[in-house]
mmCIF file of the C-alpha atoms, coordinates in Angstrom:
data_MODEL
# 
_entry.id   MODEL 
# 
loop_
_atom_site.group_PDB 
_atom_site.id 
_atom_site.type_symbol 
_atom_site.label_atom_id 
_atom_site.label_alt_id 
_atom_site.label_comp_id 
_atom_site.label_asym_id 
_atom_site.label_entity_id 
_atom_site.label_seq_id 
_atom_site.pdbx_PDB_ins_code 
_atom_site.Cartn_x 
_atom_site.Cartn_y 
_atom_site.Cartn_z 
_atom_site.occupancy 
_atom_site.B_iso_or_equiv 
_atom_site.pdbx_formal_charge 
_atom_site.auth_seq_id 
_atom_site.auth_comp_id 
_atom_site.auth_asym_id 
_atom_site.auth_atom_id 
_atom_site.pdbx_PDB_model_num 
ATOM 1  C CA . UNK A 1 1  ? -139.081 86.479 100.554 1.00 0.00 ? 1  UNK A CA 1 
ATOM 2  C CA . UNK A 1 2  ? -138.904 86.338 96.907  1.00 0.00 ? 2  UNK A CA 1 
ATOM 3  C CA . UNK A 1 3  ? -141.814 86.173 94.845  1.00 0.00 ? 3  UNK A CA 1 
ATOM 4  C CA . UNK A 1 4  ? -141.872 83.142 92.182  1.00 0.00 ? 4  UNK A CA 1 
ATOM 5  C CA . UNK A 1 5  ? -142.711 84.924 88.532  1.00 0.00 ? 5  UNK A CA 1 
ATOM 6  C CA . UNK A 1 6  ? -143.648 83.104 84.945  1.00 0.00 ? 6  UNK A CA 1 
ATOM 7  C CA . UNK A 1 7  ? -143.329 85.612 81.916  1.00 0.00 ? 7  UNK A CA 1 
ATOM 8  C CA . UNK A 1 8  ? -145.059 84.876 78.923  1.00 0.00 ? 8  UNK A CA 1 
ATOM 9  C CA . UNK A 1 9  ? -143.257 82.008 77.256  1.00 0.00 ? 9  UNK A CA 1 
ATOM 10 C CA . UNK A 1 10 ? -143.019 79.839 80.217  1.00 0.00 ? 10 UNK A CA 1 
ATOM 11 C CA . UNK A 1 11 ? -147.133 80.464 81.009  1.00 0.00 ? 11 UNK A CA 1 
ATOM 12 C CA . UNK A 1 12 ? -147.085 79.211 77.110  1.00 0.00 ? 12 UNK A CA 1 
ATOM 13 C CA . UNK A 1 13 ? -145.467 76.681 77.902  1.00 0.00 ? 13 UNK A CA 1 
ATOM 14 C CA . UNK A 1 14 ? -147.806 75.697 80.390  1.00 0.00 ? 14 UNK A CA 1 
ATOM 15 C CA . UNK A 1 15 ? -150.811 76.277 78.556  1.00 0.00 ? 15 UNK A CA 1 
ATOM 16 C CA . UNK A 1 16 ? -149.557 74.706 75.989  1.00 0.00 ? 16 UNK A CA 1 
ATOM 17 C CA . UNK A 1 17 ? -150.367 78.016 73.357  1.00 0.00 ? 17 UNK A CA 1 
ATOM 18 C CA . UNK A 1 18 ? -148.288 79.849 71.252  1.00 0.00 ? 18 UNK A CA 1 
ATOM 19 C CA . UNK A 1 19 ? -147.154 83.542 72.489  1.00 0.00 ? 19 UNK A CA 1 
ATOM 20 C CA . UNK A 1 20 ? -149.634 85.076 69.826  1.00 0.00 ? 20 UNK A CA 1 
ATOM 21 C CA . UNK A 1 21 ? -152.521 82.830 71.455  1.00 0.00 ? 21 UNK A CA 1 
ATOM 22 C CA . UNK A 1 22 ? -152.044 84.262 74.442  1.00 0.00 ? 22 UNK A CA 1 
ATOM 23 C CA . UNK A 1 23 ? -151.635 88.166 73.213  1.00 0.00 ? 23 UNK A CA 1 
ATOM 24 C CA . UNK A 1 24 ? -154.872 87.510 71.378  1.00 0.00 ? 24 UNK A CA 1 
ATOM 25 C CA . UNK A 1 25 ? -156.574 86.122 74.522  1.00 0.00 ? 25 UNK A CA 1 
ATOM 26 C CA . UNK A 1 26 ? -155.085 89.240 76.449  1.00 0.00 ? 26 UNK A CA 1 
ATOM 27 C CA . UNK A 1 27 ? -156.205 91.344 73.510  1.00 0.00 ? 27 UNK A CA 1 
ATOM 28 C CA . UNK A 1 28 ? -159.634 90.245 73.807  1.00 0.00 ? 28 UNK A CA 1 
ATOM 29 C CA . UNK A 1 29 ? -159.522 90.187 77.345  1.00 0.00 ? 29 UNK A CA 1 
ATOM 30 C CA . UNK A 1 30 ? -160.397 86.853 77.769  1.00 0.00 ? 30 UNK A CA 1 
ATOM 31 C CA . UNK A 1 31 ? -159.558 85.874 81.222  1.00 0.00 ? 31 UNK A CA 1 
ATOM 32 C CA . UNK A 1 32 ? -161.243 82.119 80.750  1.00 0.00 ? 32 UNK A CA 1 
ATOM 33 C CA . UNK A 1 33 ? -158.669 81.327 78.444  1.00 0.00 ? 33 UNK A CA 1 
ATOM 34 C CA . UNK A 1 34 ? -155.402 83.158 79.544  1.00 0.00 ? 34 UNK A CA 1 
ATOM 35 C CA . UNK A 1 35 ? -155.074 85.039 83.199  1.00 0.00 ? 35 UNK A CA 1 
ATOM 36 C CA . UNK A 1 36 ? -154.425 88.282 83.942  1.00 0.00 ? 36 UNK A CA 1 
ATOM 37 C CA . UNK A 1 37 ? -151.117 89.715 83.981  1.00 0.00 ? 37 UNK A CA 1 
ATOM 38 C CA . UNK A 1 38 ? -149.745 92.530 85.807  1.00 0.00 ? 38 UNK A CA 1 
ATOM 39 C CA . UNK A 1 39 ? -146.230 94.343 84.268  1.00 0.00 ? 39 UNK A CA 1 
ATOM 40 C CA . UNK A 1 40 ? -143.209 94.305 85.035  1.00 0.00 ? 40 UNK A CA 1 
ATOM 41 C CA . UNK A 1 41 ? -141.809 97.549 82.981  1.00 0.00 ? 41 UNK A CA 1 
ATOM 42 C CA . UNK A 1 42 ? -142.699 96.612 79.682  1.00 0.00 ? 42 UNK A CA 1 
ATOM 43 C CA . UNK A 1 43 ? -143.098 93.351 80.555  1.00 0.00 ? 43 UNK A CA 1 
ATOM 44 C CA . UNK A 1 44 ? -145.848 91.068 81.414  1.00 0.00 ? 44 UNK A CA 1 
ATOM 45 C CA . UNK A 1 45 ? -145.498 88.579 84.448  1.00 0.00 ? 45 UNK A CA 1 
ATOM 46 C CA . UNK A 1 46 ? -147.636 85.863 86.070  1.00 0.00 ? 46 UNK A CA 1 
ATOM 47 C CA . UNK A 1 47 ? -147.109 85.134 89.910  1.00 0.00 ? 47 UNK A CA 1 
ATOM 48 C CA . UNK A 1 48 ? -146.773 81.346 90.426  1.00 0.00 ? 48 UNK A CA 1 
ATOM 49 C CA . UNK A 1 49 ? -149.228 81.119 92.886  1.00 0.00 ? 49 UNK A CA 1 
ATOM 50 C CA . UNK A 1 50 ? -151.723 82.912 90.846  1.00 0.00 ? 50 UNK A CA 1 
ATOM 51 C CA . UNK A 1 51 ? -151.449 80.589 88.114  1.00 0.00 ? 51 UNK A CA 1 
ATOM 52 C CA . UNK A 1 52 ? -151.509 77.332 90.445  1.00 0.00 ? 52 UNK A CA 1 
ATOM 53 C CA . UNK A 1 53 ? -154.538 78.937 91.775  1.00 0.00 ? 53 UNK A CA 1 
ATOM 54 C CA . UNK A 1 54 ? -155.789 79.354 88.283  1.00 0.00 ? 54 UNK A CA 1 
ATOM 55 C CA . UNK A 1 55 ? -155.496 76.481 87.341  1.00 0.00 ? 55 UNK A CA 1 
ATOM 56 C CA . UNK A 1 56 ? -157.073 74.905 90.206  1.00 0.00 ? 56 UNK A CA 1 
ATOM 57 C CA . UNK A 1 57 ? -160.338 76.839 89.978  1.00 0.00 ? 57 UNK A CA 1 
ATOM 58 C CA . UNK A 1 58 ? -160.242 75.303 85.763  1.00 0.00 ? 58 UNK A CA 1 
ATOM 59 C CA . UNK A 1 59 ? -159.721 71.874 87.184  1.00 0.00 ? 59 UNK A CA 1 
ATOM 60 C CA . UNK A 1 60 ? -162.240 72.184 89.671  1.00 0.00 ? 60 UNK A CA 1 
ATOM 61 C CA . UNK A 1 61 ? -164.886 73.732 87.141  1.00 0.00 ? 61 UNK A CA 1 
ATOM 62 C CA . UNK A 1 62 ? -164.273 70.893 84.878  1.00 0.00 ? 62 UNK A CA 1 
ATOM 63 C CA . UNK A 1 63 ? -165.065 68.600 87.314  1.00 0.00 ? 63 UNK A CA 1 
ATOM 64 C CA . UNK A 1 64 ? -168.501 70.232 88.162  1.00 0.00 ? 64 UNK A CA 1 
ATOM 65 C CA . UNK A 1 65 ? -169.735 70.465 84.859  1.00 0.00 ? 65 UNK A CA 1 
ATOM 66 C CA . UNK A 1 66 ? -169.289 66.651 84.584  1.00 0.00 ? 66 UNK A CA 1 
# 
C-alpha cells in the first residue's frame, strides 16, 4: 500500500498561504498554524491522512471555542 503524500505547494494550496508563510511558520515552529513535516531527502512532505486529521482537530477546536 502506497502512502498518499502533499509537499509543500499543494499543503499551500490548501492552507491557502504562500510557500514563505509556511517556511516562516516551520521556522518558528509554529505547529498551530502549519503541521509538522517529516523529509523526504531534502524535501519536506505531509502524509494525507495527517493533514485530514489536522485539520479535523482545527475544525473541531473552532467549534468549541464558539
Amino acid at each position: 500500500m502506497r502512502k498518499r503524500l502533499y509537499n509543500i505547494n499543494e499543503l499551500a494550496a490548501i492552507l491557502g498561504f504562500t510557500v514563505s508563510a509556511i517556511h516562516g511558520h516551520l521556522a518558528r515552529k509554529n505547529y498551530d498554524a502549519v503541521p509538522p513535516p517529516f523529509r523526504l531527502g531534502r524535501r519536506l512532505a505531509w502524509s494525507v491522512e495527517a493533514i485530514d486529521q489536522w485539520l479535523e482537530d482545527k475544525i473541531e477546536e473552532a467549534n468549541a471555542q464558539r
